[in-house]
N, C-alpha and C positions, 0 to 999 in steps of 0.2 A: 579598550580591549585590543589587544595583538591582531595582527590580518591572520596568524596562522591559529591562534585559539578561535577567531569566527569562523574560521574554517571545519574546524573540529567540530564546533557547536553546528555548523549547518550539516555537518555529514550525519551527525548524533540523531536532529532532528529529522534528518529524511528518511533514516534509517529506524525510527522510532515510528512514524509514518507510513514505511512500508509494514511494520511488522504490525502494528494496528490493524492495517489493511487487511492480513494476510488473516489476522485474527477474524477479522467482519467476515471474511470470505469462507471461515471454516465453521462460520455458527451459520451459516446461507446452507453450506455444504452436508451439515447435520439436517438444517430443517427439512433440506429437501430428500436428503436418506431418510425419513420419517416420512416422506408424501407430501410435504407441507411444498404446493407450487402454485404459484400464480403471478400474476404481472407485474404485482410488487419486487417478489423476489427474483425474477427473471429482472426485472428492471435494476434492482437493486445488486444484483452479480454483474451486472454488463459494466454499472456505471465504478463500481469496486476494480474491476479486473481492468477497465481504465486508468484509472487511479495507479492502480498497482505497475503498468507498465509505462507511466511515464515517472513514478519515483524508480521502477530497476535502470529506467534510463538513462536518470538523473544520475544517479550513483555510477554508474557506466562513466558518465563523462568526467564524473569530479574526478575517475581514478586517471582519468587521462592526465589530470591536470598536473 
C-alpha cells in the first residue's frame, strides 16, 4: 500500500470514528431528552465526548500535515 492511500485510509477511519461517536453521543442525547439519566449515562457521555475530542484533534493535526 502507498504512504499516501494509508493516509487516506487512516483519515477515512478517524473520520468514520468520529461520526460513530458523534452518533453514540445523540442516542445519549435522546435518552436523556426522555428523562432517562443516571451514572451510566453520565459516565457514558463524559467518556464519548472524550473520545470525540481527541479524534477532532487528531484530524486537527493530520490537516496540518
Amino acid at each position: 500500500m502507498t504512504r499516501n492511500k494509508q493516509r487516506t485510509t487512516a483519515k477515512y477511519n478517524t473520520l468514520k470514528k468520529l461520526n460513530d461517536t458523534q452518533k453514540k453521543l445523540n442516542t445519549i442525547i435522546t435518552a436523556l431528552e426522555n428523562g432517562i439519566y443516571n451514572d451510566t449515562t453520565q459516565s457514558c457521555m463524559l467518556e464519548l465526548e472524550s473520545i470525540k475530542a481527541d479524534l477532532s484533534a487528531k484530524i486537527e493535526i493530520d490537516k496540518l500535515k
